[in-house]
C-alpha positions in Angstrom: 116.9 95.3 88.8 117.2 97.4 92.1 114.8 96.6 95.3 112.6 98.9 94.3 111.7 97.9 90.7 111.2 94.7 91.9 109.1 95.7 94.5 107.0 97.9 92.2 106.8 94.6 89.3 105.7 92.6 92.4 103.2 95.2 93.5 101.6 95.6 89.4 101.3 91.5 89.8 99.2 92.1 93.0 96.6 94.4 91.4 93.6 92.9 90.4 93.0 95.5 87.6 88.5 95.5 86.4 89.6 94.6 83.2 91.0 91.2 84.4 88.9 87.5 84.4 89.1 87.4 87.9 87.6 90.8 89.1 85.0 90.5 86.3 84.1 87.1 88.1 83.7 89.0 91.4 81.8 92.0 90.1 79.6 89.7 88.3 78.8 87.6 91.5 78.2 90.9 93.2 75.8 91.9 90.6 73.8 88.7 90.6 73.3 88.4 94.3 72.2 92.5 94.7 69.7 91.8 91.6 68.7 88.7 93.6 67.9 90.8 96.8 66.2 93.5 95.0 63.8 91.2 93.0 62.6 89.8 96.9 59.3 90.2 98.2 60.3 88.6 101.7 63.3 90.9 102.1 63.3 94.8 101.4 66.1 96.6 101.5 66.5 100.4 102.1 70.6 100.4 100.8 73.0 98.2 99.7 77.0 99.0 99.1 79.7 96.9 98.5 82.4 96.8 100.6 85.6 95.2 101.5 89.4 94.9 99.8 87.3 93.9 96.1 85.8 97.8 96.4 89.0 99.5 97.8 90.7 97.8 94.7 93.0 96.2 97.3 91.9 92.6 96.6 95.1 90.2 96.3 95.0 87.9 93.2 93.0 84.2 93.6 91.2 85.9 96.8 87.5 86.6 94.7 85.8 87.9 97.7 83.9 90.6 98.5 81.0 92.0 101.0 78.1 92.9 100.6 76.4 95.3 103.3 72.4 95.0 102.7 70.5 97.7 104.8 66.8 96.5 105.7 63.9 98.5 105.4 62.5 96.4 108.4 63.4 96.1 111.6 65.4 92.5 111.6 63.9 89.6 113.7 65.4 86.4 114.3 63.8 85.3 111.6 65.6 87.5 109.3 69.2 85.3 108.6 66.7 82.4 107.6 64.7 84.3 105.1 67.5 85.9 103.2 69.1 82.6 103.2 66.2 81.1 101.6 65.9 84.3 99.0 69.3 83.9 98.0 69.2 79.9 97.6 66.0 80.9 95.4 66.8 83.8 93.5 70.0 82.3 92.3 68.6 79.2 91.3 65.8 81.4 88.9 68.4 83.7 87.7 70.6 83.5 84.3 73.8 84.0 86.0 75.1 81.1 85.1 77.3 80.5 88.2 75.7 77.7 90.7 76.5 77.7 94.4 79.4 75.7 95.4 77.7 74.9 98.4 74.5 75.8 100.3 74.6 79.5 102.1 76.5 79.2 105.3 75.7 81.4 108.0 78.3 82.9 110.3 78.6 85.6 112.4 75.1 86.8 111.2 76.0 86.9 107.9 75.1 85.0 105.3 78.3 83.2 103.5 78.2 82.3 99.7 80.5 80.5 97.8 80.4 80.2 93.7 81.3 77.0 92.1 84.2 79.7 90.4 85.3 80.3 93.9 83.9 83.8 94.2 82.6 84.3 97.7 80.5 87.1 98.6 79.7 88.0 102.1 76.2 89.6 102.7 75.8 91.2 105.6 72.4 92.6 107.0 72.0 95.5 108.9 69.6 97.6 111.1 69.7 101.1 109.7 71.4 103.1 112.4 74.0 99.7 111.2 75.0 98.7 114.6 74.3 95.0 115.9 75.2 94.2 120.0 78.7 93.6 121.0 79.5 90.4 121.8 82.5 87.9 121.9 80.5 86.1 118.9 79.7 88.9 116.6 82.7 90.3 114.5 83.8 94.1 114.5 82.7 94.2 110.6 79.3 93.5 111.5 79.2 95.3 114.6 79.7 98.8 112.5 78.9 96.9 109.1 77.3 100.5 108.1 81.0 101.9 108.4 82.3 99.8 105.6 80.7 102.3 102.3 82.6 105.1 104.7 85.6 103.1 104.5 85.8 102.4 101.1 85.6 106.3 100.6 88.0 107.2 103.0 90.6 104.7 101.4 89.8 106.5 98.2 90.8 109.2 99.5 94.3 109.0 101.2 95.4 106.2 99.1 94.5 106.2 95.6 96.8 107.6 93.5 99.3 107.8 95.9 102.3 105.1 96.8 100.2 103.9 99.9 98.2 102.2 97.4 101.2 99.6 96.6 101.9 99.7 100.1 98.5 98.5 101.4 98.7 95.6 99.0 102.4 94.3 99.4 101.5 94.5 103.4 98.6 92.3 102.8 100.4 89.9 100.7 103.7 90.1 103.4 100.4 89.4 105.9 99.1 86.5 103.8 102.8 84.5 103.5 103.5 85.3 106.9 100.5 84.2 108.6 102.0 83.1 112.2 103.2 86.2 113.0 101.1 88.6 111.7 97.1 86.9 111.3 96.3 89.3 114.5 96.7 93.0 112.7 93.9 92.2 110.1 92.8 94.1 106.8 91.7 97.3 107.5 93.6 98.0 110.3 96.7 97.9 108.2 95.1 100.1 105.7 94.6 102.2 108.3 98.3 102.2 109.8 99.7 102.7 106.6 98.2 105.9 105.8 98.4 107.2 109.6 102.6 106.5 109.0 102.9 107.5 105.6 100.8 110.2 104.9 103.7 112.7 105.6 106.1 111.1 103.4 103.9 110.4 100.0 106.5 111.6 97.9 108.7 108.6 98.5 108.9 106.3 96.6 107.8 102.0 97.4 110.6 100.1 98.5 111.1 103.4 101.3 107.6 103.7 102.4 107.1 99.5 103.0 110.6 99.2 104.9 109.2 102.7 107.1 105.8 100.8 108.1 107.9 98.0 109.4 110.6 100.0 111.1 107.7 102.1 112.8 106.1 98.7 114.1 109.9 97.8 114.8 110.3 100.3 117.3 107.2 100.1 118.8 104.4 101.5 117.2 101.7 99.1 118.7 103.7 98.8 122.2 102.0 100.7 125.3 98.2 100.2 124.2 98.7 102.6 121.6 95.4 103.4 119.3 94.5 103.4 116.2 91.3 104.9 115.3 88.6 104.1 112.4 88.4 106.9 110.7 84.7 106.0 110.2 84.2 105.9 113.4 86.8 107.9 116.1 85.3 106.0 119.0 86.3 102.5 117.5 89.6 101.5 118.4 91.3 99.1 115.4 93.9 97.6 117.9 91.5 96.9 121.2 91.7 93.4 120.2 95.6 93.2 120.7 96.8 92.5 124.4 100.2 93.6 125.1 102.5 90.3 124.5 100.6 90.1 120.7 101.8 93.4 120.6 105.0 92.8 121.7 105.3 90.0 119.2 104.5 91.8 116.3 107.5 94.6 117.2 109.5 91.4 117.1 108.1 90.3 113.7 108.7 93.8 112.0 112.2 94.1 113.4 113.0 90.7 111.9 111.3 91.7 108.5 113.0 95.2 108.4 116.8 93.1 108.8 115.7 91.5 105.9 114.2 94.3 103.5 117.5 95.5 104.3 119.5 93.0 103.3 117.8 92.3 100.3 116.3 88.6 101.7 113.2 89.0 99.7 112.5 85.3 99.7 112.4 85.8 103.7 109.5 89.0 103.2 107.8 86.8 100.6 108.4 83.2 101.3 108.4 80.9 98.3 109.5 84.1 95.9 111.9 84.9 93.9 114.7 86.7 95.0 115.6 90.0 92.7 119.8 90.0 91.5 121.5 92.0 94.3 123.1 95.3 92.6 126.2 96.6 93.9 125.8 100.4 95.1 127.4 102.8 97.0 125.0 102.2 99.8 126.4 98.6 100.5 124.1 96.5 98.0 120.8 98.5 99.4 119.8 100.7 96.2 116.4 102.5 97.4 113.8 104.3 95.2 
């Protein structure tokens, strides 16, 4: 088995595909808490779309979680975390779901955290309609532009489906996930963003090429120099305005480490704790790409 058959077994193992237990879980958590909402007399709603990895279909395996951006009818009020709270904690008590709260609803971030005794969590996220809350150091970027999330999901829809970026975006998340240290400051959708922005020339590559090329691009420099990356939701939001300069600087170091290894075949360096694929002898010094 070359590099990149095992990187393409690796990447069908980090699908969550709907016909699986665990995205059926999800989906059905999703499904409870929206009929839950809707069925409110305290809380109307104008829209609601799901959001998140779970809708892009880039959810890794044993993550069940999801968003859920609600937009009110109503103006909010600082009342308005408290009474969905309440709805949910109701709703879901009277429902037939069958799945009890691990926990009571936390709140965080102004959004309203749930956690199912099957370890589904579902964020719900309300919004004014125009879906912008005021910036603050407390309030998260996703809620900020929560409204931007359904455009997200479309966008990644379309550049990524169907193509190899899709297999991309997940084994970058899972390299993310086991390599945590290093990489926790480039989060989700910004590296579902910087994978299409590198790769969209070169979709007719095939995986093992187009994950070593993100982290040789980020190995020479990519992020260096306050360079941008734009949501493509929203061409005035900058993904990367969190990074200072030194986080930048560490996460060139961090690629060019990751790219010595892809290249010599260290896959239990990439993906701690996993197994290494045979080494094949080629004509390109052990490295056989696809």
């Amino acid at each position: 088995m070359n590099p990149g058959q095992w990187l393409e077994l690796k990447c069908q193992k980090l699908a969550v595909p709907d016909t699986s237990d665990e995205w059926k879980s999800v989906r059905g958590a999703l499904n409870a808490v929206e009929q839950c909402i809707e069925q409110s007399q305290v809380i109307r709603i104008a829209e609601r779309f799901p959001c998140g990895s779970f809708e892009k279909n880039t959810m890794l395996p044993n993550r069940k979680e999801a968003d859920l951006v609600v937009v009110l009818a109503d103006p909010p009020t600082s009342e308005t975390l408290d009474a969905l709270r309440q709805v949910l904690v109701e709703g879901l008590s009277r429902m037939s779901y069958g799945i009890p709260l691990a926990h009571p609803p936390q709140e965080s971030f102004k959004a309203i955290q749930l956690q199912f005794a099957n370890g589904v969590k579902v964020d719900v996220l309300p919004v004014a309609k125009q879906g912008v809350t005021p910036v603050g150091p407390s309030v998260p970027r996703k809620l900020r532009v929560a409204l931007s999330g359904p455009e997200h999901v479309r966008w990644f829809e379309r550049n990524a489906h169907g193509s190899v970026i899709h297999n991309v975006v997940r084994a970058l998340k899972h390299f993310r996930e086991l390599n945590r240290v290093e990489w926790e400051p480039l989060f989700s959708f910004a590296i579902e963003v910087l994978a299409v922005t590198i790769l969209e020339p070169h979709k007719d590559k095939g995986l093992f090429w187009c994950f070593r090329q993100v982290l040789d691009e980020l190995g020479q420099g990519w992020l260096l120099n306050g360079r941008v990356l734009l949501d493509p939701a929203r061409p005035g939001n900058d993904l990367l305005e969190d990074l200072d300069e030194p986080t930048r600087q560490r996460l060139t170091d961090a690629a060019q480490r990751a790219v010595k290894w892809v290249e010599a075949e260290q896959w239990s360096e990439v993906f701690p704790l996993e197994r290494q694929p045979p080494r094949v002898d080629t004509n390109l010094g052990g490295r056989t790409l696809a």
